[in-house]
Every structure is written in C-alpha cells, then in structure tokens.
N, C-alpha and C positions, 0 to 999 in steps of 0.2 A: 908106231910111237905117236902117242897123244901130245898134244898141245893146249894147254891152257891161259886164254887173254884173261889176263884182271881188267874191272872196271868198276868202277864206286859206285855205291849203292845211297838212298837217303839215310842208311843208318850207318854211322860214320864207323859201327864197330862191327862190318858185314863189309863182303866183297862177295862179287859175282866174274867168276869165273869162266869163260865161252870155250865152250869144246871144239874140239875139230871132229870127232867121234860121238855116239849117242852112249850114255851111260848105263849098263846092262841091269836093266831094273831100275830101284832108285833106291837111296841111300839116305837115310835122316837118322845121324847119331852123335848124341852129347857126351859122350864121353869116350875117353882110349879103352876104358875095359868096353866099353858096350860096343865099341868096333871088333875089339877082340874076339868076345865071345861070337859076335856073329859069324866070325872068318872073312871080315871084310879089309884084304890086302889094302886097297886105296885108301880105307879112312883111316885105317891103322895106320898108313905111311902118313897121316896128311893129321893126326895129332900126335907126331914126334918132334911136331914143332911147337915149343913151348908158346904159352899163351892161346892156343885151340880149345873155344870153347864146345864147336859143333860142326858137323859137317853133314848138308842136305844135298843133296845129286839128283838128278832126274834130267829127261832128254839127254840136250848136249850142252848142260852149264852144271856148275856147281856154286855154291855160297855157303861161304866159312864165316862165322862167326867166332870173336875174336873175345878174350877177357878183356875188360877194359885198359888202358892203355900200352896192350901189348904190341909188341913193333913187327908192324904187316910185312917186311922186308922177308925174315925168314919162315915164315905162314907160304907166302907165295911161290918162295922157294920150294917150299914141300909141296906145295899145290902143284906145280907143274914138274918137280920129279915123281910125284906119284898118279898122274896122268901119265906122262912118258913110260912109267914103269907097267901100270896095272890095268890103263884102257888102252 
C-alpha cells in the first residue's frame, strides 16, 4: 500500500505528491478519457475527483494539476487512495 505526501508547488494550481514507491513507468495525462483509454487504473482513479485537470507520474512523486479554483481537499484524497489502491 502506497502513500502519498502533498506539498506545494510555485504554481498555486499544481501539487507535488511524494511516493513511498517508484511509479511503474511514468504517467502524463489531461484528461479522464485519455486515462481510460490508456488502461491507466491510477490516473483514472485520480480524475474521479472533480476539478482534475492532469496527472503527470514519474519516479516516486506525482503532480496533479488542478482547474482553477478547484478545492485541493478531495484531489488529495484521490491522490492518495489511488496510490494505496494501484501503486
């Protein structure tokens, strides 16, 4: 079961994620279908949270970008059940 820290990034509509795990590959996708279609379980789980504008992966961080003032609260929540879930 993965874990992921938030921590702020200088772009106020971006957060940076720290693994505990390295992430199999890497992941850079803006949209829920473009997750879909790839078969990628973790970013598909990680734009079911409304206001997901992208999800980039690589090592052991990830950085979600966000629509503009969408509220980081349940983003992070998907960020870190879809670490636990799929890394």
């Amino acid at each position: 079961m993965a874990t992921a820290v938030p921590s702020p990034t200088p772009n106020p509509d971006a957060t940076k994620y720290t693994l505990d795990v390295a992430v199999p590959g890497m992941v850079n996708v803006d949209s829920a279908e473009a997750a879909e279609a790839e078969g990628n379980a973790f970013a598909t789980a990680v734009f079911r949270a409304a206001g997901v504008a992208s999800v980039f992966a690589t090592a052991n961080f990830v950085t979600v970008t966000r629509q503009p003032g969408a509220d980081w609260e349940p983003i992070t929540a998907a960020v870190q059940a879809a670490a636990a879930d799929h890394l």
